[in-house]
C-alpha positions in Angstrom: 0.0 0.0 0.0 2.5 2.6 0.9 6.0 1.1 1.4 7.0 -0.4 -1.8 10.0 0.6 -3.6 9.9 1.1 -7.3 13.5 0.5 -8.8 15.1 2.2 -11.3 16.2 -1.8 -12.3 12.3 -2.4 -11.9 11.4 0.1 -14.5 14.0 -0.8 -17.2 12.9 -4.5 -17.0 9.4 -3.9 -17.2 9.5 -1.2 -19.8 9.7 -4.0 -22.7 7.1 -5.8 -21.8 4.6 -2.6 -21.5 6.0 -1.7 -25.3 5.0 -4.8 -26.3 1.8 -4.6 -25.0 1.8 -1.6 -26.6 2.8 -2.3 -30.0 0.1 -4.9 -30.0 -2.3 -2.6 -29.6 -0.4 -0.7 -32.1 -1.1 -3.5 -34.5 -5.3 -3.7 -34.0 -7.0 -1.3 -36.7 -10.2 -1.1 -34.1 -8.4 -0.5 -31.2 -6.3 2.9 -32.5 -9.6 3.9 -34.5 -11.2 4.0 -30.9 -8.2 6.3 -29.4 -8.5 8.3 -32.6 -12.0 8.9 -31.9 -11.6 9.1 -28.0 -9.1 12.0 -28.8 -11.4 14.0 -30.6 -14.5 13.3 -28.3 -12.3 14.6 -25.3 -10.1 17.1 -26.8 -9.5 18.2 -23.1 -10.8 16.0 -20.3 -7.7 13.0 -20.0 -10.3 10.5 -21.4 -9.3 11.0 -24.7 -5.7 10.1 -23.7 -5.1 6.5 -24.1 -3.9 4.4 -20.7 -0.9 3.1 -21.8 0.6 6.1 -23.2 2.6 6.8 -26.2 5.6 4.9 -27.1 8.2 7.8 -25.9 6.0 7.8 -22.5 6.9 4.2 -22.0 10.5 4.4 -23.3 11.4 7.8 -21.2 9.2 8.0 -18.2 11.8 9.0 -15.3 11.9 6.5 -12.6 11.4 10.2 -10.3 8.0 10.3 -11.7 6.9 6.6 -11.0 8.0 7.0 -7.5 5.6 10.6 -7.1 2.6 8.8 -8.5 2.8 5.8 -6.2 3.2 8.0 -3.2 0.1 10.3 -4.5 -2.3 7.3 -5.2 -1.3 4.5 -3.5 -2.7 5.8 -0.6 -5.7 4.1 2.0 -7.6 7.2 1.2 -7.7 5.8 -2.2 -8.4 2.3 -2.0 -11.7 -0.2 -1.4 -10.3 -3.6 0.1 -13.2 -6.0 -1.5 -13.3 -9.4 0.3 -15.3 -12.3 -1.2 -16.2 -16.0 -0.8 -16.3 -18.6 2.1 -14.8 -16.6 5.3 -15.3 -15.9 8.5 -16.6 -12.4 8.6 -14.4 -11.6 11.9 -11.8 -13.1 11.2 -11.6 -11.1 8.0 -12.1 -7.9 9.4 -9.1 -8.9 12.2 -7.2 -9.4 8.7 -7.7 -6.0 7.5 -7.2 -4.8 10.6 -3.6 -5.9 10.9 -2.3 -5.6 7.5 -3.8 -2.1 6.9 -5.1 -0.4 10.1 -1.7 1.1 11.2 -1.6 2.7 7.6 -2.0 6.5 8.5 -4.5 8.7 6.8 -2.1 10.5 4.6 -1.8 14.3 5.3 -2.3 15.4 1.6 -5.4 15.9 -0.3 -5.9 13.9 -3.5 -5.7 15.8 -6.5 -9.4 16.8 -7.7 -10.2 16.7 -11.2 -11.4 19.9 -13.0 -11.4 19.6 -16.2 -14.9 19.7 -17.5 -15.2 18.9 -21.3 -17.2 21.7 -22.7 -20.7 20.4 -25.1 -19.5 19.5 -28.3 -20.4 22.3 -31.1 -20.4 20.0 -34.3 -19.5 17.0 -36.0 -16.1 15.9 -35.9 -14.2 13.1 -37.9 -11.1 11.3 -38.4 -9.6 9.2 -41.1 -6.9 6.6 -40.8 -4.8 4.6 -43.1 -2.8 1.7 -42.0 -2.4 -2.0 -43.2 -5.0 -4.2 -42.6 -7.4 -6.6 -44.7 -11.1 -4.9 -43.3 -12.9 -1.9 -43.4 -13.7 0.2 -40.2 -16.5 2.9 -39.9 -17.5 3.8 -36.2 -19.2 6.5 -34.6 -18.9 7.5 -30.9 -21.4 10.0 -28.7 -20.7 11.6 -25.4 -22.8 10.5 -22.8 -23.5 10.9 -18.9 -21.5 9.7 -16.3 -22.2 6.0 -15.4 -24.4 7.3 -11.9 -26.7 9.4 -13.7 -30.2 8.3 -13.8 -30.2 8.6 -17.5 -27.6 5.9 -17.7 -29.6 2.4 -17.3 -32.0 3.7 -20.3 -28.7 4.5 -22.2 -27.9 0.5 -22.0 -30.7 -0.7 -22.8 -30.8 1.7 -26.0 -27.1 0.2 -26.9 -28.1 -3.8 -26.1 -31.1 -3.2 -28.5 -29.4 -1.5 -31.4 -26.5 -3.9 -31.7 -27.2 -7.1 -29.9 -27.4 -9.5 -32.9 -29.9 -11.3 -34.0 -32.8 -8.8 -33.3 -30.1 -5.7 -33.0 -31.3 -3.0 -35.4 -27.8 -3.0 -36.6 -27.2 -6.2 -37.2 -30.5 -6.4 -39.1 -29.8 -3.2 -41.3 -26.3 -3.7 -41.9 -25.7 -7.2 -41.5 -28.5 -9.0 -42.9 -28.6 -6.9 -46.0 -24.9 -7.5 -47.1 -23.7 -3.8 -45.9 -21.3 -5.0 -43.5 -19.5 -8.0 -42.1 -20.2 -7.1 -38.1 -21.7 -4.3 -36.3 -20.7 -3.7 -32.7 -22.4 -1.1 -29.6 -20.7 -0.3 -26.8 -20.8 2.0 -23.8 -19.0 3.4 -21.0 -20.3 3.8 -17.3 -17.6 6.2 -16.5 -17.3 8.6 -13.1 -17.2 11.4 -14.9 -19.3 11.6 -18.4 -18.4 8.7 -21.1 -19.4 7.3 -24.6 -21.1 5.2 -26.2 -19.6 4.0 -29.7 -21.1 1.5 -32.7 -19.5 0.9 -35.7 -19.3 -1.8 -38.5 -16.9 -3.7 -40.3 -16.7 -4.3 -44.3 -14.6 -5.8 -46.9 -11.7 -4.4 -48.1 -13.2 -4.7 -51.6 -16.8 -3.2 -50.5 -18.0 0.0 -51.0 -17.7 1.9 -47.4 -20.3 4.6 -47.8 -23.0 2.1 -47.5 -22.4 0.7 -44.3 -21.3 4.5 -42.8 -24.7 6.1 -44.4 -27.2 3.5 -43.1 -24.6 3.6 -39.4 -26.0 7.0 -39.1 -29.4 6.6 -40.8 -30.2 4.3 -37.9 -28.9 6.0 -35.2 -29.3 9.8 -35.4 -32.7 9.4 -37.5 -34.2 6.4 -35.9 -32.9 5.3 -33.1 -35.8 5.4 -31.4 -38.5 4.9 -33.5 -36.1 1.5 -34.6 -36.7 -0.1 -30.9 -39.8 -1.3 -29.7 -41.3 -2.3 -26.3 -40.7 -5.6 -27.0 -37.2 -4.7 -27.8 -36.9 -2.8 -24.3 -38.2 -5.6 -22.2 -35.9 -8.0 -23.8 -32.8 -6.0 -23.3 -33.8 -5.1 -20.0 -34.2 -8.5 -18.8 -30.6 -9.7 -20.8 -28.9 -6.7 -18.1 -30.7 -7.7 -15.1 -29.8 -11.3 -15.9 -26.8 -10.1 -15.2 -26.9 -8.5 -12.5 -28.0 -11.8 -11.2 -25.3 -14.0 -12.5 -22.8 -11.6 -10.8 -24.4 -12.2 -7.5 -23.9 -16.0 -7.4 -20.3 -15.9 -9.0 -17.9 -14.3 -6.2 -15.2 -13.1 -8.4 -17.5 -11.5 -11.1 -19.3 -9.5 -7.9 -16.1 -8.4 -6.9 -15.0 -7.4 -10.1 -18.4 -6.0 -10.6 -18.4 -4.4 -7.3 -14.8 -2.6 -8.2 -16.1 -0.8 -11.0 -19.0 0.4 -9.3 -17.2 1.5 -6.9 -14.9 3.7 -9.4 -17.9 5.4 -11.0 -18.0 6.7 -7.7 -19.4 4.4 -5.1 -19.7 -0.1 -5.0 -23.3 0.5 -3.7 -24.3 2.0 -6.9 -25.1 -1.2 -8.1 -28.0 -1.2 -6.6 -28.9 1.6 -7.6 -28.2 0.7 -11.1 -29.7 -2.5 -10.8 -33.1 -0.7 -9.5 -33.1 1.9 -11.9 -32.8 -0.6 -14.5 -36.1 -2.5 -13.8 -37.5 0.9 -14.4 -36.7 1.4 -17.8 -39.5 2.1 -20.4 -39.4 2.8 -24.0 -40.2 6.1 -23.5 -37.2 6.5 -21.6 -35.0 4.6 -24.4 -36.4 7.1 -27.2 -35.5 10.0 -24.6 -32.5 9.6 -24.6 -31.7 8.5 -28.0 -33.1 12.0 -29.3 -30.7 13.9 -26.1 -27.4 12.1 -27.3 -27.8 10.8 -30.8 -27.3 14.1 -32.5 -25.1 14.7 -35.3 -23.3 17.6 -33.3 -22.4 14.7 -30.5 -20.9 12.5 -33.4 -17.3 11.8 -34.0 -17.2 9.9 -37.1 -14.1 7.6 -37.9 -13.2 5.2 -41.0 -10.4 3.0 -41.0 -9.5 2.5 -44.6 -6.7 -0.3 -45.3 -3.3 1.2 -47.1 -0.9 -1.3 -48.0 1.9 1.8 -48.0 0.8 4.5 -46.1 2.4 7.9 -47.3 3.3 9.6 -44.0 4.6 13.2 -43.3 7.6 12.0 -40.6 8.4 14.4 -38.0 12.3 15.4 -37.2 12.7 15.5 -33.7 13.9 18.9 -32.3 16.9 19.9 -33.0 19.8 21.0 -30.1 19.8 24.9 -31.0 22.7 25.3 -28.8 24.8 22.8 -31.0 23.9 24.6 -33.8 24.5 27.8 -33.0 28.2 26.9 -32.0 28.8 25.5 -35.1 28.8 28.8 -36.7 32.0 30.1 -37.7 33.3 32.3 -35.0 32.6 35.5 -37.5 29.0 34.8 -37.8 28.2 33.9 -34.1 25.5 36.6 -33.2 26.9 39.0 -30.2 24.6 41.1 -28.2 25.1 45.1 -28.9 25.6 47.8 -26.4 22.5 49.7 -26.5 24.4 52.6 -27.9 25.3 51.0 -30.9 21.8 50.0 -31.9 20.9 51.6 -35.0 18.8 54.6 -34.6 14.7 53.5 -34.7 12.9 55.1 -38.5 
């Protein structure tokens, strides 16, 4: 918790395996056209930075910097201890007691964030060209953070659009030959998130297809697409599993943990309750609040076997330069005497 010791040795051996991870991710077409998108749907909150980092964060991250974040956040102040399973609830607690309880509260406060990303003014897109063998078109909306009560009717929207079979989607896209896949997802975030669809086509397909009926369905008829009977059948899918996490310990934990970073682990409850509330009234509400085309950040991955790239230099040592001049043409500073009179 607070008295581990990051090495510099630590950092160097580890720093591979982190680059690999993130060259892999590196290699997935879907995965950067999601950053790509992220990036433009939070231009300023850090949500539209991606975890890992970029490849010069990895490789040149001072060990100095490590060290301050672990101190900052690695705190009891900023944990939940979860404990699941077959125990001895006493025993437990004596446990946690005697690992952690001698931990002090630390005297800092954790940084707040404050960084409020500002309602998006228009439609934005991006375009990107790598190898690959399949066509990408994907649009992501910002959305309320995961405890607000619009939330539950905002999953139920996103299970009905792109669950296949019976997924509007999958039926408009899929089953007429558009695309290969359609996907939906969304993100109960603490502060607000996304949701994000998209479909996949064939390299040799025509794109604008799939992109125009993408959009057709969800900023036109989103809600007019879903029925009741689509609602209750979504609804019941989430609250199955809400159920199925109660009788597995580790998913409840899991479940529990990411509750409980939206802001608190007993907001599953109140997620859960919420849900069973959910009407089809409420799914068309919200479809017309975030499926706008101002909210959209349209992407397209389009596969380039030799992608023609404008390569950066990195910045250049002006000191070095500058004392490579011959010694007549090194610049000298003048006596304010000498200046040349101001015209």
């Amino acid at each position: 918790m607070v008295n581990s010791f990051v090495r510099k040795e630590d950092l160097d051996s580890e720093m591979t395996v982190v680059r690999n991870e993130f060259e892999s991710g590196e290699n997935n077409p879907g995965n950067v056209l999601r950053q790509r998108l992220a990036q433009l749907a939070f231009p300023w909150h850090n949500y539209g930075r991606a975890i890992i980092g970029e490849r010069s964060d990895i490789e040149n991250v001072p060990i100095e910097r490590l060290r301050a974040f672990y101190r900052t956040w690695y705190q009891p102040d900023n944990a939940v201890l979860l404990v699941g399973g077959r125990i001895d609830e006493a025993q437990a607690l004596g446990l946690v007691e005697k690992h952690f309880g001698a931990i002090p509260r630390p005297q800092r406060a954790l940084p707040e964030t404050y960084t409020v990303e500002p309602v998006q003014d228009g439609e934005r897109s991006v375009v990107l060209r790598r190898t690959g063998d399949t066509q990408l078109v994907g649009a992501m909306y910002r959305i309320p953070a995961g405890a607000h009560p619009d939330y539950p009717a905002i999953d139920v929207l996103v299970h009905a659009l792109s669950t296949p079979p019976s997924g509007k989607l999958h039926q408009s896209l899929v089953q007429t030959g558009k695309a290969s896949y359609v996907w939906g997802a969304e993100r109960a975030l603490r502060d607000p998130g996304i949701m994000y669809f998209g479909a996949a086509v064939q390299r040799n397909a025509p794109l604008e297809p799939a992109r125009d009926a993408l959009l057709e369905i969800l900023e036109r008829g989103a809600g007019l697409a879903v029925s009741a009977e689509d609602v209750a059948r979504s609804r019941t899918a989430l609250l199955n599993q809400f159920e199925k996490a109660q009788i597995d310990t580790r998913t409840l934990i899991s479940t529990l943990s990411e509750f409980s970073a939206m802001g608190d682990w007993r907001l599953f409850f109140l997620y859960r309750e919420r849900l069973r509330q959910v009407q089809l009234e409420d799914v068309r509400r919200v479809a017309d609040a975030y499926l706008k085309p101002a909210n959209r950040v349209l992407g397209s991955f389009l596969p380039t076997d030799q992608p023609d790239r404008a390569a950066i230099p990195a910045t250049p040592d002006a000191g070095a330069a500058l004392a490579a001049l011959p010694r007549g043409q090194r610049p000298t500073w003048a006596r304010p005497s000498t200046l040349p009179p101001r015209t």
